[in-house]
C-alpha positions as CSV (number, residue, x, y, z in Angstrom):
1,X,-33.3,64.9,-7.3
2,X,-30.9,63.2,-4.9
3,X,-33.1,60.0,-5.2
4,X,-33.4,60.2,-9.1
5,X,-29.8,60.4,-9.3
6,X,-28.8,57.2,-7.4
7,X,-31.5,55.1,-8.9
8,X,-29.9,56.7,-12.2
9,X,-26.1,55.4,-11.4
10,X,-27.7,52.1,-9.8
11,X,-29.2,51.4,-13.0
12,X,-26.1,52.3,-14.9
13,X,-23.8,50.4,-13.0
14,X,-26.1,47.4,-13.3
15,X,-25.9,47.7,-17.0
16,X,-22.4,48.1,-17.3
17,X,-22.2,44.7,-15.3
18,X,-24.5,42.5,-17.2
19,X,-23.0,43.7,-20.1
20,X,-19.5,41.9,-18.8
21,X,-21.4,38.9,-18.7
22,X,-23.6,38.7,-21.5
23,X,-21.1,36.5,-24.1
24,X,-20.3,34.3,-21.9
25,X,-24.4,34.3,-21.4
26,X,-24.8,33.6,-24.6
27,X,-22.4,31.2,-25.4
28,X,-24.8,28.2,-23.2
29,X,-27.8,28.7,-25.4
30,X,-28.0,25.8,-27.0
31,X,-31.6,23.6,-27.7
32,X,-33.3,22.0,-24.9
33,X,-33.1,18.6,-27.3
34,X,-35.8,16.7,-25.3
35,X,-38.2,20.1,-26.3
36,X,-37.3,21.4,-29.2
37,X,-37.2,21.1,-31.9
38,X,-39.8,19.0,-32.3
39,X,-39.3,15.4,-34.1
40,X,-40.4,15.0,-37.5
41,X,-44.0,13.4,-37.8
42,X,-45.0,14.4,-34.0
43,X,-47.9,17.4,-33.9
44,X,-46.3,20.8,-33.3
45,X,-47.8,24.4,-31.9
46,X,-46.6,27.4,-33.4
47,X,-45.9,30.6,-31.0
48,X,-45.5,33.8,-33.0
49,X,-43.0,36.4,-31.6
50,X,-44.5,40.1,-32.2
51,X,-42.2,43.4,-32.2
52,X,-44.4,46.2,-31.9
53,X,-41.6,48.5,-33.4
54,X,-39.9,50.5,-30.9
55,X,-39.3,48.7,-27.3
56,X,-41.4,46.4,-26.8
57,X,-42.1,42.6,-28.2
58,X,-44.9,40.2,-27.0
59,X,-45.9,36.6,-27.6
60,X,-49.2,35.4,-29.8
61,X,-51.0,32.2,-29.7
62,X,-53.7,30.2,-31.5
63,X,-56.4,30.1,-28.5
64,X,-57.0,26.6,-29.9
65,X,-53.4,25.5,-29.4
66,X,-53.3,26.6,-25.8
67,X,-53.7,23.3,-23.4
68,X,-56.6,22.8,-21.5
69,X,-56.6,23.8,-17.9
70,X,-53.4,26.0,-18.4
71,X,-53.4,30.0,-19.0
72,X,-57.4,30.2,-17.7
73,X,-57.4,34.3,-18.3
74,X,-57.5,33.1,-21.7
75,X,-61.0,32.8,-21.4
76,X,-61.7,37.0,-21.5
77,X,-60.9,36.2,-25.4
78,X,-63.4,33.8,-26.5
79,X,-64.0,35.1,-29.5
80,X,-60.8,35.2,-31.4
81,X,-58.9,33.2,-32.8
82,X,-55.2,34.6,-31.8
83,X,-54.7,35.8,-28.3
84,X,-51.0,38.3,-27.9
85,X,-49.9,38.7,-24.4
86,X,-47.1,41.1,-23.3
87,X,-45.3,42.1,-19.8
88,X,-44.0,45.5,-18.6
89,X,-43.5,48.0,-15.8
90,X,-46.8,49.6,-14.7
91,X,-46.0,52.9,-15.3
92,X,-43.9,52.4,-18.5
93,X,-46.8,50.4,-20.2
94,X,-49.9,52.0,-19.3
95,X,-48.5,55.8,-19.4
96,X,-46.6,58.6,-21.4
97,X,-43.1,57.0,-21.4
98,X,-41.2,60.1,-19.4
99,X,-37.4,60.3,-18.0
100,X,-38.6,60.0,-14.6
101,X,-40.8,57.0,-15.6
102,X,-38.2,55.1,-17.2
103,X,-35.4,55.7,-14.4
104,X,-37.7,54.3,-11.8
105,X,-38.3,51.4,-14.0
106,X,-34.9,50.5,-15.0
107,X,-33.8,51.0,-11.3
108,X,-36.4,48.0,-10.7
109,X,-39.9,48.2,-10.0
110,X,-42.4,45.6,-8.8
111,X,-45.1,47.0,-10.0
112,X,-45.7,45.0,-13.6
113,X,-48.6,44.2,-15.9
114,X,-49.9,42.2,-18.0
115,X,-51.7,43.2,-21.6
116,X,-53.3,40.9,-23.6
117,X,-55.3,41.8,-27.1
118,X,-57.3,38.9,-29.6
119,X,-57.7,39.1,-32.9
120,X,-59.0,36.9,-36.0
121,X,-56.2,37.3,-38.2
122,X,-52.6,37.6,-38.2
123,X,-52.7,40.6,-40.9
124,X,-53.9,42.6,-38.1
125,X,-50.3,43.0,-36.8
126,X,-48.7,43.8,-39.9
127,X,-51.1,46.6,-41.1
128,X,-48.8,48.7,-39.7
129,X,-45.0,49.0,-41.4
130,X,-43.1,48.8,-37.9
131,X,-45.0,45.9,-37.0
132,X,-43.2,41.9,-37.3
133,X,-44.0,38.4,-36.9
134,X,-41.5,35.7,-36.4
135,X,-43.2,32.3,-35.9
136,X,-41.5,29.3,-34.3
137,X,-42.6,25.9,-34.2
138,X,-43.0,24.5,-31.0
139,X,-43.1,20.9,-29.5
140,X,-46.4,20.1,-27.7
141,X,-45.0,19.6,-24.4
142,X,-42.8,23.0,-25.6
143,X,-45.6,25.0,-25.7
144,X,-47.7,23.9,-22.8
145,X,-44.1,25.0,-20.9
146,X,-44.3,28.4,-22.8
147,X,-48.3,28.4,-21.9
148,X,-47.3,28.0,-18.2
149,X,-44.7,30.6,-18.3
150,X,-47.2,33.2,-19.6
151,X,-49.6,32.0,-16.5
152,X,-47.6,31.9,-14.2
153,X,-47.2,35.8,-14.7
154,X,-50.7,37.0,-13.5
155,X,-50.9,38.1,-10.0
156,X,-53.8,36.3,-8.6
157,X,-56.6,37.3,-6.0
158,X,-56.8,35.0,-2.5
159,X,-59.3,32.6,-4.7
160,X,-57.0,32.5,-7.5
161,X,-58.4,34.3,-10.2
162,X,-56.4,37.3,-12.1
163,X,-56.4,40.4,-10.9
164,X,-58.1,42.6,-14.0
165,X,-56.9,46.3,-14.0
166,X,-59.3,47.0,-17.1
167,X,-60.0,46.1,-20.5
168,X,-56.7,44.0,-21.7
169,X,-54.8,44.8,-18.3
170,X,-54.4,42.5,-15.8
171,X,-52.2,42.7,-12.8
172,X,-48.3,40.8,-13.1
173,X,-46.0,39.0,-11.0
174,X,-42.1,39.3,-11.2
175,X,-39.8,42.8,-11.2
176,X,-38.7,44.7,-14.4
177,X,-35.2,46.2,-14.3
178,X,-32.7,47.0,-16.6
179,X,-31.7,43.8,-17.2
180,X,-35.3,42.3,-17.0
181,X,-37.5,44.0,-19.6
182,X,-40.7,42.8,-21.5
183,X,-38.1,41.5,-24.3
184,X,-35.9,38.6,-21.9
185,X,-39.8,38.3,-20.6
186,X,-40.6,36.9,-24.4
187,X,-37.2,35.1,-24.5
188,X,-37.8,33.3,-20.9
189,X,-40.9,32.1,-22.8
190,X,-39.0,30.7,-25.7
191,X,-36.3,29.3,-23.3
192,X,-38.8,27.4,-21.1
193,X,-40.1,26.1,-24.4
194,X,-36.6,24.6,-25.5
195,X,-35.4,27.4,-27.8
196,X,-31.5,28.2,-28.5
197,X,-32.1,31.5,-27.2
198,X,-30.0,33.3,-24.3
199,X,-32.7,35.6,-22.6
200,X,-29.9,37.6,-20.2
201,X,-28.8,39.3,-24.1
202,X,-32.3,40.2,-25.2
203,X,-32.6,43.5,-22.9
204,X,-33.9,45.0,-26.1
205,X,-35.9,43.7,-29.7
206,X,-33.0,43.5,-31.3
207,X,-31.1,41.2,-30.0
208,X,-34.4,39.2,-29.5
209,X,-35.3,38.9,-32.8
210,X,-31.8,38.4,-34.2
211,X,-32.0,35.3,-32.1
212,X,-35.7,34.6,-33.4
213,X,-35.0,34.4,-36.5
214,X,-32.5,31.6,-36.5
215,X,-34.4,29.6,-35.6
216,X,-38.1,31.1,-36.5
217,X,-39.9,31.9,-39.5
218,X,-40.5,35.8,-40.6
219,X,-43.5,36.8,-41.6
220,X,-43.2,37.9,-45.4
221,X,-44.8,41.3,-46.1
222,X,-45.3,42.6,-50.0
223,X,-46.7,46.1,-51.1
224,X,-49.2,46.7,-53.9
225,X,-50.1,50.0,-55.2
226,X,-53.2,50.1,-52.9
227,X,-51.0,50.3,-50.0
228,X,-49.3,47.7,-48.0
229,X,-50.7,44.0,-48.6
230,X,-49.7,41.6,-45.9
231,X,-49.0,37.8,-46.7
232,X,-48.9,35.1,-44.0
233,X,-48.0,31.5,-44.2
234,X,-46.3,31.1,-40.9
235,X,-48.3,27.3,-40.3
């Protein structure tokens, strides 16, 4: 209990303290101009930010779009056409999200994942209500930065190849804290790729996709009497 409770007031008062600095954080987000966005009548990738509805976002990609040579797990998704990759603590990602669990996690923990899913279609992650889609247009050399970002996240073996922890699971690099959650993992992504986003204020998806969408597309969503009729023209 002892233990719990300072990794409990540790992760409090590291909270309290970003939270001092997180205007003036934001306040240097600006556009990387030599990235993004890009220049009118040059080719452009499209990244798609996806919030799952509760705490966690994750990134999607057109496999076709990612450069060759870069992101090489890719490959465990041949056969479809969008590949969404997401980052989080071990235990808060692959378990029952419990008290204890959390704590441990927002104290800082090393132990991090990856999870990636393909699919055909874009519809497939707005079936669901509390699912969104923000798409922004990236600059080529944007995008192989966001590509490298998202690689440079596996933990590899001694011969360089991810470490697979099962079907969609692979094992991550980098430590996930309170102030470092799956969400400023997304943002870091956009950063790297020139975005005017400030990743230190996107702790959670709101603040992440309030961002976003200045500067991204959201995906439209209509309902018919059948149900609930998903519409996407992102590219």
């Amino acid at each position: 209990m002892k233990g719990q409770a300072e990794r409990s007031g540790r992760a409090i008062f590291q909270i309290t303290f970003f939270l001092a600095i997180l205007v003036v954080v934001a306040a240097c987000a600006g556009p990387v101009n030599s990235l993004y966005p890009p220049r009118a009548g040059e080719p452009s990738r499209t990244v798609y930010v996806i919030n799952h509805g509760a705490l966690h976002t994750g990134l999607a990609v057109k496999r076709a779009d990612i450069p060759r040579g870069v992101w090489p797990a890719q490959r465990d998704f041949s056969g479809s056409r969008y590949l969404e990759i997401g980052w989080g603590e071990d235990d808060g990602y692959r378990k029952p999200l419990t008290s204890g669990i959390a704590l441990n996690a927002l104290a800082g923990s090393k132990r991090t994942v990856l999870l990636a899913d393909g699919f055909d279609t874009l519809r497939t992650k707005l079936q669901e209500p509390k699912f969104s889609v923000i798409a922004v247009d990236l600059s080529v050399e944007g995008f192989k930065r966001l590509s490298r970002h998202v690689e440079q996240t596996y933990a590899t073996d001694e011969a360089g190849r991810p470490i697979r922890l099962g079907k969609g699971w692979y094992r991550a690099r980098g430590t996930y804290s309170a102030f470092h959650t799956c969400n400023t993992w997304v943002a870091e992504g956009l950063r790297r790729a020139g975005c005017p986003i400030a990743p230190a204020w996107c702790l959670t998806p709101g603040p992440l996709l309030h961002q976003a969408r200045q500067f991204g597309r959201v995906a439209p969503r209509t309902k018919t009497e059948g149900g609930i009729e998903t519409h996407v023209d992102l590219r």
